[in-house]
N, CA, C and O atoms as CSV, one atom per row, in Angstrom:
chain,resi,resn,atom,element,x,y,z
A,1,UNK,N,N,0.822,-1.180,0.000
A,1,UNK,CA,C,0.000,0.000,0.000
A,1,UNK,C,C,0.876,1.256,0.000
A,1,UNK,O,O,0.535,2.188,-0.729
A,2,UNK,N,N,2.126,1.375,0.859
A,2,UNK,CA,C,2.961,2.371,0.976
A,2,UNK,C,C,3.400,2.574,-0.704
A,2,UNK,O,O,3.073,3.523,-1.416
A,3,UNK,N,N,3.977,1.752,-0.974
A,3,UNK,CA,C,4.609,1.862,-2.870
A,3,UNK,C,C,3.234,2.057,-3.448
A,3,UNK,O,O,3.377,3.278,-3.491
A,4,UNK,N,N,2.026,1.885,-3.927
A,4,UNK,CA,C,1.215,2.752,-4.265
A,4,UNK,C,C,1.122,3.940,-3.905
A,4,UNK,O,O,1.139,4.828,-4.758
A,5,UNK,N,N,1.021,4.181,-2.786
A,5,UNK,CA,C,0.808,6.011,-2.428
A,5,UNK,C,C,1.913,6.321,-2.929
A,5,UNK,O,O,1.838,7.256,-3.727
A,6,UNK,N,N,2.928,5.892,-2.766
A,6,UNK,CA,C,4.387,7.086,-3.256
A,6,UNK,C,C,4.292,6.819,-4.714
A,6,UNK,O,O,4.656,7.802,-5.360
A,7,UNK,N,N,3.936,5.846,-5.419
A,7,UNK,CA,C,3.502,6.038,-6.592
A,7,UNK,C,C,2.803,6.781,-7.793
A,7,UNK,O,O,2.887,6.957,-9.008
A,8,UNK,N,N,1.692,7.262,-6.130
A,8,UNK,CA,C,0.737,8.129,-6.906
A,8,UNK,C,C,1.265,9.326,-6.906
A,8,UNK,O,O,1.187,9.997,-7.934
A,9,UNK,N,N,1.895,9.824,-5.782
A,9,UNK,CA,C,2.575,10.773,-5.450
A,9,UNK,C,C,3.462,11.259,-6.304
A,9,UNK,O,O,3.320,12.349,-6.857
A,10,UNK,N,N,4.464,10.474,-6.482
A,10,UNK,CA,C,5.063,10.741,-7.840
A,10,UNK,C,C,4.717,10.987,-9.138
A,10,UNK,O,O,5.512,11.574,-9.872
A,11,UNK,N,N,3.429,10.550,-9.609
A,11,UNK,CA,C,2.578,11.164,-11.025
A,11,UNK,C,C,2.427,12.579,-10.463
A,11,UNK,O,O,2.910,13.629,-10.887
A,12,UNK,N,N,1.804,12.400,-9.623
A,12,UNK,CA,C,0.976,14.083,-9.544
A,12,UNK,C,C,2.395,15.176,-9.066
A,12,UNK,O,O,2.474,16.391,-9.249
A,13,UNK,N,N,3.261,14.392,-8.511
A,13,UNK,CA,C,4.216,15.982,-8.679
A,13,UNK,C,C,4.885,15.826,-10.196
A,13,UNK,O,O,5.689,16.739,-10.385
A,14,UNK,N,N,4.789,15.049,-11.167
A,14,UNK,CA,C,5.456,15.338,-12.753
A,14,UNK,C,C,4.474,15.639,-13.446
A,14,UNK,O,O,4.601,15.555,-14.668
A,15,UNK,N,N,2.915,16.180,-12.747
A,15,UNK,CA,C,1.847,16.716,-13.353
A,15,UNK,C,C,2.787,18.431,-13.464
A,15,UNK,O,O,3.807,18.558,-12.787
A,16,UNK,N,N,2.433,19.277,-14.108
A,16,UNK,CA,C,3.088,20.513,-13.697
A,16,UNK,C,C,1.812,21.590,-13.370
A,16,UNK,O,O,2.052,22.658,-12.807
A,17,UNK,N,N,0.289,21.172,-13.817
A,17,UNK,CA,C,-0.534,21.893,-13.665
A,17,UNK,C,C,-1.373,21.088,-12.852
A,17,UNK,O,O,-2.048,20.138,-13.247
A,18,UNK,N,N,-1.251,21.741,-11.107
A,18,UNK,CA,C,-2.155,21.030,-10.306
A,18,UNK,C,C,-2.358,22.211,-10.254
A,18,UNK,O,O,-1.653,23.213,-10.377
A,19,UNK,N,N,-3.977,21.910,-9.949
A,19,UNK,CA,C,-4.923,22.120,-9.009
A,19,UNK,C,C,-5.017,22.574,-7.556
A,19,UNK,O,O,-4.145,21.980,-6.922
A,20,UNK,N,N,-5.539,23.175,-6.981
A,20,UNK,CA,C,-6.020,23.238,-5.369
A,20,UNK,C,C,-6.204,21.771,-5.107
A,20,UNK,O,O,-5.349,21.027,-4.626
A,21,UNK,N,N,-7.159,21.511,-5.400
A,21,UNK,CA,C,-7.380,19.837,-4.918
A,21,UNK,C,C,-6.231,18.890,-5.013
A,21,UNK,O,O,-5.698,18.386,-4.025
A,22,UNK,N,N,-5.839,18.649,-6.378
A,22,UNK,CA,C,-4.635,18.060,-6.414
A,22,UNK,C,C,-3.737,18.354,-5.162
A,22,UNK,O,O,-3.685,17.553,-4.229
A,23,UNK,N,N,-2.902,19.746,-5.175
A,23,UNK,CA,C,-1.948,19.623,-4.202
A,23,UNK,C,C,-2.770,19.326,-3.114
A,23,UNK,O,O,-2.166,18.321,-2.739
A,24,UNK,N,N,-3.698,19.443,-2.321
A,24,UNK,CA,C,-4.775,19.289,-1.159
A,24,UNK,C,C,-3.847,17.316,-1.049
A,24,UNK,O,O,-3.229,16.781,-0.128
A,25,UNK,N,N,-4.290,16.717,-2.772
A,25,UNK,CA,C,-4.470,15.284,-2.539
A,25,UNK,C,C,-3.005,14.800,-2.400
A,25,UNK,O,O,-2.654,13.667,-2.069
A,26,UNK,N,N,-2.245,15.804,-2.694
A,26,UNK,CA,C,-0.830,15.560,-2.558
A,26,UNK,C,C,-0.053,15.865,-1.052
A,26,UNK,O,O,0.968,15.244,-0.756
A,27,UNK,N,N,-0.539,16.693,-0.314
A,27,UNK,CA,C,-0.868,16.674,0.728
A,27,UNK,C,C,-1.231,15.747,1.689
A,27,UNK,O,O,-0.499,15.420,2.623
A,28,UNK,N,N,-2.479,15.261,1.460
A,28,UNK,CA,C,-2.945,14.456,2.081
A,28,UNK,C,C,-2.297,13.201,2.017
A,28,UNK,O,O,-2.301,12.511,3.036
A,29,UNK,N,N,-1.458,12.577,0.468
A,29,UNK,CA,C,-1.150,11.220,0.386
A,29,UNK,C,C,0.358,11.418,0.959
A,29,UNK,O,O,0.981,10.384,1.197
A,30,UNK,N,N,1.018,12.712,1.210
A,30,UNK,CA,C,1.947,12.499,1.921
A,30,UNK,C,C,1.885,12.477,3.620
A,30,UNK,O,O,2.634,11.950,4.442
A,31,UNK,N,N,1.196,12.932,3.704
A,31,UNK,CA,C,0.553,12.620,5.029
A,31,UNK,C,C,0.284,11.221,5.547
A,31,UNK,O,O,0.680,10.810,6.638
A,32,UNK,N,N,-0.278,10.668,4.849
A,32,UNK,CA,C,-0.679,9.386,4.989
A,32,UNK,C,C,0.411,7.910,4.607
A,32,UNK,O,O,0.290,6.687,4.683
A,33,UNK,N,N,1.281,8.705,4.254
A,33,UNK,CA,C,2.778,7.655,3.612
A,33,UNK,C,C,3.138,7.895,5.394
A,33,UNK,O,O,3.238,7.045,6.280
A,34,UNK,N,N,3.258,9.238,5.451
A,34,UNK,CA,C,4.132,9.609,6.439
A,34,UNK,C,C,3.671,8.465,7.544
A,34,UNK,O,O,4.501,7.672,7.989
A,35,UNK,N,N,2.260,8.443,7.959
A,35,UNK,CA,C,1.294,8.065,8.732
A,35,UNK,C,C,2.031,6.160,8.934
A,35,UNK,O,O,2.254,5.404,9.879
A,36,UNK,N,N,2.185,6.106,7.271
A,36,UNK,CA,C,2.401,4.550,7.291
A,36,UNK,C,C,3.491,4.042,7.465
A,36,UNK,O,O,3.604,2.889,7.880
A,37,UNK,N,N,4.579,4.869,7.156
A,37,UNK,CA,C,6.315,4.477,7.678
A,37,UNK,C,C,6.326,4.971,9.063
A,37,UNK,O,O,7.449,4.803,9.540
A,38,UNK,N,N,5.208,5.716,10.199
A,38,UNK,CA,C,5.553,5.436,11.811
A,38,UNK,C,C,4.868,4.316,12.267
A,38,UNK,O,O,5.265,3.862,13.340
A,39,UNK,N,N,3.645,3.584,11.548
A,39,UNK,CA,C,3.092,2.302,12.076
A,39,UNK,C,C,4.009,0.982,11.053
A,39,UNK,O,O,3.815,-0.234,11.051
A,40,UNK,N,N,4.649,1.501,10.550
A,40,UNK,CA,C,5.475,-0.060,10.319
A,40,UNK,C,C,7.077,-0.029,11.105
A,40,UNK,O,O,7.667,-1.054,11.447
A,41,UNK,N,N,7.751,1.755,11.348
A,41,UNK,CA,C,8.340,1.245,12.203
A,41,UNK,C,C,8.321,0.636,13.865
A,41,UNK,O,O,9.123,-0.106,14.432
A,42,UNK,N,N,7.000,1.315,14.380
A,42,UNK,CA,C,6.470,0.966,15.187
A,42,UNK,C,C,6.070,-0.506,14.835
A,42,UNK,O,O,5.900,-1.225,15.820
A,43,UNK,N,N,5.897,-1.055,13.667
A,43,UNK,CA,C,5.230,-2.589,14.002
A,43,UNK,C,C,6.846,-3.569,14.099
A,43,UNK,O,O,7.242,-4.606,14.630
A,44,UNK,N,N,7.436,-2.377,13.148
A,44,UNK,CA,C,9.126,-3.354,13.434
A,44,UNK,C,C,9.714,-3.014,14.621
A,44,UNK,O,O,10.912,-3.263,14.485
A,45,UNK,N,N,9.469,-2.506,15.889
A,45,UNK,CA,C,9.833,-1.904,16.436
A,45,UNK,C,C,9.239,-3.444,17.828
A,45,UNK,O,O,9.816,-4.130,18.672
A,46,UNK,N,N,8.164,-3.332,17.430
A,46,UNK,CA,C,7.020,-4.432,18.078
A,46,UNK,C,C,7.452,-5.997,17.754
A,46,UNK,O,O,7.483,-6.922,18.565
A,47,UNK,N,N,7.700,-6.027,16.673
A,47,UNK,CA,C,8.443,-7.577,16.148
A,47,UNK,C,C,9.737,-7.784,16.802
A,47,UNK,O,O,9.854,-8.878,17.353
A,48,UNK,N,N,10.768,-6.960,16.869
A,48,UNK,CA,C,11.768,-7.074,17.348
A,48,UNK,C,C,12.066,-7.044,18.873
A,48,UNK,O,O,13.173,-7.440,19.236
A,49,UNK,N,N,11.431,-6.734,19.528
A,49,UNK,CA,C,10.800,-6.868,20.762
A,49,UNK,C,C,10.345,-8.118,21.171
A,49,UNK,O,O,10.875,-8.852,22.005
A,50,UNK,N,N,9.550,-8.271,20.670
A,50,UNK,CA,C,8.656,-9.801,20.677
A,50,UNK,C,C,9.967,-10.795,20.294
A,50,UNK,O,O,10.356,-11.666,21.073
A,51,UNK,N,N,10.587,-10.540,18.989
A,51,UNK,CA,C,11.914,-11.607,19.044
A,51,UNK,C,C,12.579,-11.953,20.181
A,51,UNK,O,O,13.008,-13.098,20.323
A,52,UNK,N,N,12.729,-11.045,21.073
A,52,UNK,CA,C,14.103,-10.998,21.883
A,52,UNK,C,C,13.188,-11.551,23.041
A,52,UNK,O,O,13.733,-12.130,23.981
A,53,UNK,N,N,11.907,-11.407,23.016
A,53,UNK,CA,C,11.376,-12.094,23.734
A,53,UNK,C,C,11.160,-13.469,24.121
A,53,UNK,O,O,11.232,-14.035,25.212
A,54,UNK,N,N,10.844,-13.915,22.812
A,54,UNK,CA,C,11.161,-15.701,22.016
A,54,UNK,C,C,12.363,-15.863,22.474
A,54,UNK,O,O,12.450,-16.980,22.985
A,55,UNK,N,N,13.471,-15.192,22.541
A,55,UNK,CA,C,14.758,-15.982,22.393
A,55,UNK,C,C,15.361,-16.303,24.174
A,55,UNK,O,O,16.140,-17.132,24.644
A,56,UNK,N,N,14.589,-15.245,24.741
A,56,UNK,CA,C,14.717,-15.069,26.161
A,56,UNK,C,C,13.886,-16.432,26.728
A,56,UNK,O,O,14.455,-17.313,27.373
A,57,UNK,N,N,12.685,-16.457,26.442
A,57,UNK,CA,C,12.120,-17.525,27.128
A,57,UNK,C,C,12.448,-19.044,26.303
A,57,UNK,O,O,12.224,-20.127,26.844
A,58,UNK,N,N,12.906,-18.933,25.172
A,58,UNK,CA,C,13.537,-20.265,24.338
A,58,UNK,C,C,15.066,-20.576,25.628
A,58,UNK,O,O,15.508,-21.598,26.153
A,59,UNK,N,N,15.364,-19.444,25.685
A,59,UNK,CA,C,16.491,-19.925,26.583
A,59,UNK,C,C,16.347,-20.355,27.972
A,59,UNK,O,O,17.009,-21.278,28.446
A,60,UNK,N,N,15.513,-19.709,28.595
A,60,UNK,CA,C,14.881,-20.403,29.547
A,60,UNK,C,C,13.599,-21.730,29.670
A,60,UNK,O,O,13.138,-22.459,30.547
A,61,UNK,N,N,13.461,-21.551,28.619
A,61,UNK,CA,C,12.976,-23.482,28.207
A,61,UNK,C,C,14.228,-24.051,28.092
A,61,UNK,O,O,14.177,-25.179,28.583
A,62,UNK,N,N,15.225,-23.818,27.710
A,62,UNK,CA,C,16.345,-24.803,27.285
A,62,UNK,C,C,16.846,-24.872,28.818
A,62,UNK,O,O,17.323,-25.932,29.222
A,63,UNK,N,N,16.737,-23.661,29.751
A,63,UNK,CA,C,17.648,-23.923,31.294
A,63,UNK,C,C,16.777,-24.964,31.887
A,63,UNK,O,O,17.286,-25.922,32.470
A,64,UNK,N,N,15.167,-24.801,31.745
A,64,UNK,CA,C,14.612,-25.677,32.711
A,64,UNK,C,C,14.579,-27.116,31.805
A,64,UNK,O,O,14.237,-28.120,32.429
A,65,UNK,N,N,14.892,-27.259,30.473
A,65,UNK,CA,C,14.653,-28.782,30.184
A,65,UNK,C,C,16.359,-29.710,30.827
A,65,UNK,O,O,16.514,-30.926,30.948
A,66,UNK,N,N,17.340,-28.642,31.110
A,66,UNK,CA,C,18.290,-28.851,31.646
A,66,UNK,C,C,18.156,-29.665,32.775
A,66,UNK,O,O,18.765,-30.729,32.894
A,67,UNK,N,N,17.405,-29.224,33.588
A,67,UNK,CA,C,17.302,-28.840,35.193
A,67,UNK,C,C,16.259,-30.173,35.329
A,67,UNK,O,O,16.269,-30.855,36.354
A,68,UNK,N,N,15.500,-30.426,34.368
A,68,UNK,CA,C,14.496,-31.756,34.560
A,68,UNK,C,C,15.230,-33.074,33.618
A,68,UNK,O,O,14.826,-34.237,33.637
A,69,UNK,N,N,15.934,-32.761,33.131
A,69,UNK,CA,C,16.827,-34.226,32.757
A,69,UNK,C,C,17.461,-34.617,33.834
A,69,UNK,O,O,17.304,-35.744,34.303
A,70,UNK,N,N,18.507,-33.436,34.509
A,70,UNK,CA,C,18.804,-33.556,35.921
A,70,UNK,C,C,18.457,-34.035,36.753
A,70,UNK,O,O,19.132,-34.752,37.490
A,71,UNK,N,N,17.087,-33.722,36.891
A,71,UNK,CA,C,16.291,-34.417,38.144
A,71,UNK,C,C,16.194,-35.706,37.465
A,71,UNK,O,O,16.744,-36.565,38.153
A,72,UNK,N,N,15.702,-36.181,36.364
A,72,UNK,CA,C,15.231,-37.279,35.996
A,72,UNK,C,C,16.540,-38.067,36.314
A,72,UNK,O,O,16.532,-39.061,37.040
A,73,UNK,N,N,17.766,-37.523,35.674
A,73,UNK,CA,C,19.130,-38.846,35.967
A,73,UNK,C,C,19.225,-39.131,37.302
A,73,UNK,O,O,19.668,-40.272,37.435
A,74,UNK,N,N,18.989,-38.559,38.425
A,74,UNK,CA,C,19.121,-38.111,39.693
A,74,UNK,C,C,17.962,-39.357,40.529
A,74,UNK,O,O,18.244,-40.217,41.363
A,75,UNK,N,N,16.802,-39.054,39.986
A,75,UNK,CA,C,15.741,-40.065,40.340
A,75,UNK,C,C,16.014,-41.529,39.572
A,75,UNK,O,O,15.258,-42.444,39.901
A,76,UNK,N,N,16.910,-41.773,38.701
A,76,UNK,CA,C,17.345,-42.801,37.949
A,76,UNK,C,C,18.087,-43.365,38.807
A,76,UNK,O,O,17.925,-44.555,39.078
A,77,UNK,N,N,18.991,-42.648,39.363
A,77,UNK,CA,C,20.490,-43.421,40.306
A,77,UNK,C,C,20.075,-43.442,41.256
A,77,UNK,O,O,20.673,-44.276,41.936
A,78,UNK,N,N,18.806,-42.648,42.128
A,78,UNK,CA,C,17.758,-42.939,43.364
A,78,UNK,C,C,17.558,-44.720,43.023
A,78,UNK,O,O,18.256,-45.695,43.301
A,79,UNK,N,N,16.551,-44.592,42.460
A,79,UNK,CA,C,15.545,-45.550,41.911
A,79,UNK,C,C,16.746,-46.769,42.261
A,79,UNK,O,O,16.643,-47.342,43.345
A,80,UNK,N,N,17.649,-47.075,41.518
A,80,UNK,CA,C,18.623,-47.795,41.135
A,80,UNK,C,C,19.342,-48.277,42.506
A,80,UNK,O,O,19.400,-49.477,42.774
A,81,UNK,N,N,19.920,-47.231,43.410
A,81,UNK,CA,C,20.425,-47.613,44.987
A,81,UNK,C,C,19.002,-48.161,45.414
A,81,UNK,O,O,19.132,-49.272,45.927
A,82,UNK,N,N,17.918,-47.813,45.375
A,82,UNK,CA,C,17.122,-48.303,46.293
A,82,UNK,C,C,16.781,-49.695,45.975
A,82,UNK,O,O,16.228,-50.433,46.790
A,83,UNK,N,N,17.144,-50.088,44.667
A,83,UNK,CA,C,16.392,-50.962,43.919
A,83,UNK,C,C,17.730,-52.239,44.889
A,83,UNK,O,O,17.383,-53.306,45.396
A,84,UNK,N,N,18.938,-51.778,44.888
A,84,UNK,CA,C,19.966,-52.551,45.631
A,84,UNK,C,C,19.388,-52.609,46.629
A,84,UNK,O,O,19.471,-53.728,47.135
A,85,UNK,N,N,18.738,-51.816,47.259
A,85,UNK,CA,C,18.894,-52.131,48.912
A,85,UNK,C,C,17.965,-52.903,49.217
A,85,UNK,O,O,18.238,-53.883,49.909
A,86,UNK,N,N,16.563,-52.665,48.769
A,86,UNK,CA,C,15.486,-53.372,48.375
A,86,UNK,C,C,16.243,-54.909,49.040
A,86,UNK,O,O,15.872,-55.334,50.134
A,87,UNK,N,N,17.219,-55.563,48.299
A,87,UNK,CA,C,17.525,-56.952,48.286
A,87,UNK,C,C,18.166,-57.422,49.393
A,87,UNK,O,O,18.548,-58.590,49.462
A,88,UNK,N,N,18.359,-56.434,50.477
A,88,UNK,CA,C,18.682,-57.086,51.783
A,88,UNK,C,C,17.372,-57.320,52.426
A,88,UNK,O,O,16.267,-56.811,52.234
A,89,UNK,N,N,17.896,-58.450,53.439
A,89,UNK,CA,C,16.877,-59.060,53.990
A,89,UNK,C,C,17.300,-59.316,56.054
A,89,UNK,O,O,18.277,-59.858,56.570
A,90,UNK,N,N,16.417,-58.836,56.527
A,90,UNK,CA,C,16.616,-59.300,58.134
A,90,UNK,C,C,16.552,-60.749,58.993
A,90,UNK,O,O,15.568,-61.170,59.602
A,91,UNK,N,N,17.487,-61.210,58.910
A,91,UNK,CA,C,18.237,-62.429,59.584
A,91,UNK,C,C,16.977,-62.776,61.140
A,91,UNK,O,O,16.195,-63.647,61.519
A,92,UNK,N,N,17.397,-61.694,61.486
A,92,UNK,CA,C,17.033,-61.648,63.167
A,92,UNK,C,C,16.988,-60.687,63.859
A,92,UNK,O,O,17.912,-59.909,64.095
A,93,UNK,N,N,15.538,-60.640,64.383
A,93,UNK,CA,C,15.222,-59.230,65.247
A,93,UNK,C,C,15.917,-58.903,66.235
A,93,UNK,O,O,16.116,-59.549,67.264
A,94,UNK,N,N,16.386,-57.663,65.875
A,94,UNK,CA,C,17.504,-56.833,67.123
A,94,UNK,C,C,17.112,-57.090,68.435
A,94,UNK,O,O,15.909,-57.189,68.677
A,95,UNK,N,N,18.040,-57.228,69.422
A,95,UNK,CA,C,18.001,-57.505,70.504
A,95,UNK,C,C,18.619,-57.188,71.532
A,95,UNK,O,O,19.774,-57.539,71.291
A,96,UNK,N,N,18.576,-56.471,73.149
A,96,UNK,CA,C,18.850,-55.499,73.890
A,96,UNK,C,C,20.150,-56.418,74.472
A,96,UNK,O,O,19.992,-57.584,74.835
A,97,UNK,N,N,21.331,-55.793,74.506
A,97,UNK,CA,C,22.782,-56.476,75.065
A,97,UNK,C,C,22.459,-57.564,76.584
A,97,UNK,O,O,22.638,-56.619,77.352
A,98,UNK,N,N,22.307,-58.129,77.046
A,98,UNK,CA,C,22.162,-58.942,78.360
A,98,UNK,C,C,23.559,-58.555,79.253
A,98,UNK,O,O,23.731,-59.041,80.371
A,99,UNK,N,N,24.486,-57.671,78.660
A,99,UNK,CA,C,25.482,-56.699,79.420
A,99,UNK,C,C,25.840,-55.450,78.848
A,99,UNK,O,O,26.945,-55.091,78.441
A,100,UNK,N,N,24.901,-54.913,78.868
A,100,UNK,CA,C,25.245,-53.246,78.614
A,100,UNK,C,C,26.606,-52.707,79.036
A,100,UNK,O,O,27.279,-53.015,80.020
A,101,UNK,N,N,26.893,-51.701,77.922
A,101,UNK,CA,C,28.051,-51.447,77.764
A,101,UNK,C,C,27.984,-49.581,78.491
A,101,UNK,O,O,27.326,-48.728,77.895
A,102,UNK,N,N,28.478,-49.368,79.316
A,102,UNK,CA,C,28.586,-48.250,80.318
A,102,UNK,C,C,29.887,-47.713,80.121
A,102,UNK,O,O,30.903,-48.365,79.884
A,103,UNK,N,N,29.769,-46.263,80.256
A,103,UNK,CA,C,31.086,-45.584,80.532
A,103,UNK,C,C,32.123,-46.077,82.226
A,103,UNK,O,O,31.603,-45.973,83.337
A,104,UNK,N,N,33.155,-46.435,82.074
A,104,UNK,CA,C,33.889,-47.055,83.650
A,104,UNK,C,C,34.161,-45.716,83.820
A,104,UNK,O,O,34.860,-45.086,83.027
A,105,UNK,N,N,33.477,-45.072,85.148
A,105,UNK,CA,C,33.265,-43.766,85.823
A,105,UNK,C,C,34.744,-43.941,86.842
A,105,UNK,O,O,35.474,-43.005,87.171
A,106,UNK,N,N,34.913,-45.264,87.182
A,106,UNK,CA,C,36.293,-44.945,88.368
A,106,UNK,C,C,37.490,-44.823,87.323
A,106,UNK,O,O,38.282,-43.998,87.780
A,107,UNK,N,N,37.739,-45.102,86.638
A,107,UNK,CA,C,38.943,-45.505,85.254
A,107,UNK,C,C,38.722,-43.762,84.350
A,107,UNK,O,O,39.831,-43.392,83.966
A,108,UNK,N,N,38.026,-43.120,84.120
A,108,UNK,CA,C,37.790,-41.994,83.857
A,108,UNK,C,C,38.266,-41.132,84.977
A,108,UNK,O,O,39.138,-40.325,84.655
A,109,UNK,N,N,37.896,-41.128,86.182
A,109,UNK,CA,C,38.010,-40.038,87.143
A,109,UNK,C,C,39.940,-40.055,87.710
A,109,UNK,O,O,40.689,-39.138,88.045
A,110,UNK,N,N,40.126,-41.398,87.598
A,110,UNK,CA,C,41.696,-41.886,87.545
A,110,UNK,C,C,42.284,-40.646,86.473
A,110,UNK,O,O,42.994,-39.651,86.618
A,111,UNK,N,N,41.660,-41.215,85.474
A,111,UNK,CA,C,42.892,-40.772,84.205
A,111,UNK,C,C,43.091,-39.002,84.128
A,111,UNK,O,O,44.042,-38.336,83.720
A,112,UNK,N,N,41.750,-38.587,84.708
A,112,UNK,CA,C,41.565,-37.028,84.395
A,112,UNK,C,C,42.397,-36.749,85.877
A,112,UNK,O,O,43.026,-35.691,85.879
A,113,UNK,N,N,42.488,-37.646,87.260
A,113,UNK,CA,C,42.909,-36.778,87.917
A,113,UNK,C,C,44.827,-37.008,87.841
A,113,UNK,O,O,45.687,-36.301,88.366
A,114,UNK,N,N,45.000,-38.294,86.961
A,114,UNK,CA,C,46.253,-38.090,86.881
A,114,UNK,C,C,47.375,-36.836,86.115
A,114,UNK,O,O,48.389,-36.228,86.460
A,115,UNK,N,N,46.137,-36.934,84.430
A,115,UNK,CA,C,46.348,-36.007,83.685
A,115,UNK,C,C,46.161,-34.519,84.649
A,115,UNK,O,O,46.877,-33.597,84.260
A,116,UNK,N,N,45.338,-34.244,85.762
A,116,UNK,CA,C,45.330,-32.788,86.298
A,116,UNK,C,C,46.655,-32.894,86.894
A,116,UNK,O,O,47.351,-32.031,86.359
A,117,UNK,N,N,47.445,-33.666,87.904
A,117,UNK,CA,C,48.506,-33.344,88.098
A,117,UNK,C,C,49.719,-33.183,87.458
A,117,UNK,O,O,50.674,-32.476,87.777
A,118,UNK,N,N,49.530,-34.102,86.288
A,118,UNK,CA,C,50.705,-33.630,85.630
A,118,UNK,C,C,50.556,-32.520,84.788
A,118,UNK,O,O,51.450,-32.147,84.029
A,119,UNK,N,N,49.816,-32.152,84.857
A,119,UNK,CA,C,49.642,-30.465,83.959
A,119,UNK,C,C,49.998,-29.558,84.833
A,119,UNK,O,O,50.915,-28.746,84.708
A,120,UNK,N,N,49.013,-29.734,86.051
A,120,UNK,CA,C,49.558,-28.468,87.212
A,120,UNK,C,C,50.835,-28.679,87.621
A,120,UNK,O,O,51.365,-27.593,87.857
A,121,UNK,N,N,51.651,-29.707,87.833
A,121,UNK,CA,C,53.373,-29.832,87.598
A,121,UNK,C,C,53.793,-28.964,86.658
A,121,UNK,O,O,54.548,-28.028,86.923
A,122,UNK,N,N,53.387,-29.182,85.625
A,122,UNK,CA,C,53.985,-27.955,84.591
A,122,UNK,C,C,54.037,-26.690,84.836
A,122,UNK,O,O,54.967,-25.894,84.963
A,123,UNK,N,N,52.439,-26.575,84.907
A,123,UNK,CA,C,52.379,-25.040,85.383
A,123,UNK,C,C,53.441,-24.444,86.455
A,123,UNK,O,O,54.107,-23.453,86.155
A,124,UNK,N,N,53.595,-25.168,87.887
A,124,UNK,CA,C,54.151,-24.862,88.828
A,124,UNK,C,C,55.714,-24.840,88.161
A,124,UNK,O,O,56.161,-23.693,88.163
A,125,UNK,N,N,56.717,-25.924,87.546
A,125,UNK,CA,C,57.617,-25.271,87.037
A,125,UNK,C,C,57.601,-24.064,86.326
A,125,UNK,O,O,58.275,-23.052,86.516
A,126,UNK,N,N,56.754,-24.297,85.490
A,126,UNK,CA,C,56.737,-23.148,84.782
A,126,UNK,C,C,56.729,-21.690,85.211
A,126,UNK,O,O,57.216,-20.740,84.598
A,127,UNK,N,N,56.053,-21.685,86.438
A,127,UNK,CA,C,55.526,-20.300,87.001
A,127,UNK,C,C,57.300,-20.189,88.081
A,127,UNK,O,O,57.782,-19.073,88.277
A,128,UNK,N,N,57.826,-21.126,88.488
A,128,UNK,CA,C,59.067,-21.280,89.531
A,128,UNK,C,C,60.272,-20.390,88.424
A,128,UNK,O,O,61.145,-19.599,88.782
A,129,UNK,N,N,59.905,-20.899,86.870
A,129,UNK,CA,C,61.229,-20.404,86.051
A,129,UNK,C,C,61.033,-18.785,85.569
A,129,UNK,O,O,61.847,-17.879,85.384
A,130,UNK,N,N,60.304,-18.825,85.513
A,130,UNK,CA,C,59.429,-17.145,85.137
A,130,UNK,C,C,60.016,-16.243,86.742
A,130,UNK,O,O,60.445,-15.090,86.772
A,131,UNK,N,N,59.886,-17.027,87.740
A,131,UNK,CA,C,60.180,-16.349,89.059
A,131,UNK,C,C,61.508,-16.554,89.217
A,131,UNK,O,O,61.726,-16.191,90.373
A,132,UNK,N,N,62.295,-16.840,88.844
A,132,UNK,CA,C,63.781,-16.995,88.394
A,132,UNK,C,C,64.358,-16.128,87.669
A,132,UNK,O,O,65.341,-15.513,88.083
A,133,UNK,N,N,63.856,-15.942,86.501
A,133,UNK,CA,C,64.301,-14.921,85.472
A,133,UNK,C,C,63.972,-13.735,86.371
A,133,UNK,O,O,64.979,-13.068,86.605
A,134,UNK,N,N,63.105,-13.376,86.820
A,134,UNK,CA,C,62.472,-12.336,86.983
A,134,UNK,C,C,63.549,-11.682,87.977
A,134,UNK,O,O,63.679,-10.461,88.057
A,135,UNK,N,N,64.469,-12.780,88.884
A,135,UNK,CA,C,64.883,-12.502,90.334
A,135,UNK,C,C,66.525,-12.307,89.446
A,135,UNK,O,O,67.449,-11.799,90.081
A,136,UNK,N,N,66.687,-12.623,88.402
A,136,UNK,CA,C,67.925,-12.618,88.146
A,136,UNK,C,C,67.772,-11.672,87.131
A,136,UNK,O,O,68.842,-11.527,86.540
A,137,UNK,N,N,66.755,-10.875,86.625
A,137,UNK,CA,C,67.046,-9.422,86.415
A,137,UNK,C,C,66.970,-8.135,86.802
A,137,UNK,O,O,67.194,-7.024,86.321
A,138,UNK,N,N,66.468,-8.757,88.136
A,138,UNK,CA,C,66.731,-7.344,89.164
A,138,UNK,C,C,67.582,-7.626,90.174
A,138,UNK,O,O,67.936,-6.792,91.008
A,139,UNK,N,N,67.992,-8.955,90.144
A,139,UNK,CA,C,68.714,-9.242,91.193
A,139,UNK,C,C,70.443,-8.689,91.474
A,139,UNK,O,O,70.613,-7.851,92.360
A,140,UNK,N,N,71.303,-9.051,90.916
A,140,UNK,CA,C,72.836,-8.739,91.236
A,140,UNK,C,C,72.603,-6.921,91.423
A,140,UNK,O,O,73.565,-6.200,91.690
C-alpha cells in the first residue's frame, strides 16, 4: 500500500498543472505515507521486541529442560540404589545387650585426675622459672 501512495505521489508531482485539490491530494497522500512508515516502524519496532522475547524464554525453556533431565538422571540413580537395597533381607530381630556397655566412671576419674597433676606440675615449674628470670634481672 505504501509503494502505491508514493507512486501516486510521484505522477501528480510530474503533473506541472495542479490544481487546489490536487496539491490538497498531494498533501494528504503524503501525510498518509508519512502516517504509514511510523506504524510499520512501530510494528518493526514491536516484532523485534517480541523476538528478543522468544529468544529469552527459548532460553529459559532450554535452562529448565536442563534442570528436569537432571532431576530425571538423579531419580534414575535414586531408583537404582534403592532398587539394591530393596535386596537385603533381616536375619534376626535386634536384641537389647544382656550386658550393657557403660562408661567405667572410676577408670575416667583416675585418668583425668592423673592427667590434672601432671599439667599443674607444669604449670608450677613453669611459674618457679618465670620467678627466676624475673629474680635474676633485678637481682645482682
Amino acid at each position: 500500500r505504501i509503494e502505491a501512495l508514493e507512486k501516486e505521489q510521484r505522477l501528480s508531482l510530474k503533473r506541472e498543472n495542479r490544481s487546489e485539490s490536487e496539491s490538497l491530494a498531494m498533501l494528504l497522500y503524503s501525510n498518509e505515507i508519512q502516517q504509514s512508515l511510523r506504524y510499520f516502524n512501530t510494528l518493526n519496532e514491536l516484532l523485534s521486541s517480541k523476538k528478543i522475547e522468544e529468544e529469552n524464554i527459548n532460553i529459559e525453556m532450554d535452562n529448565k529442560e536442563k534442570i528436569i533431565n537432571q532431576l530425571e538422571n538423579e531419580i534414575d540413580n535414586l531408583n537404582e540404589r534403592k532398587g539394591r537395597i530393596d535386596y537385603t533381607q533381616l536375619i534376626k530381630e535386634p536384641t537389647s545387650s544382656l550386658y550393657p556397655v557403660s562408661p567405667k566412671k572410676k577408670l575416667n576419674v583416675l585418668i583425668a585426675g592423673i592427667l590434672g597433676l601432671m599439667a599443674f606440675t607444669m604449670v608450677a615449674f613453669f611459674l618457679e622459672s618465670l620467678e627466676k628470670q624475673k629474680q635474676r634481672a633485678t637481682g645482682p
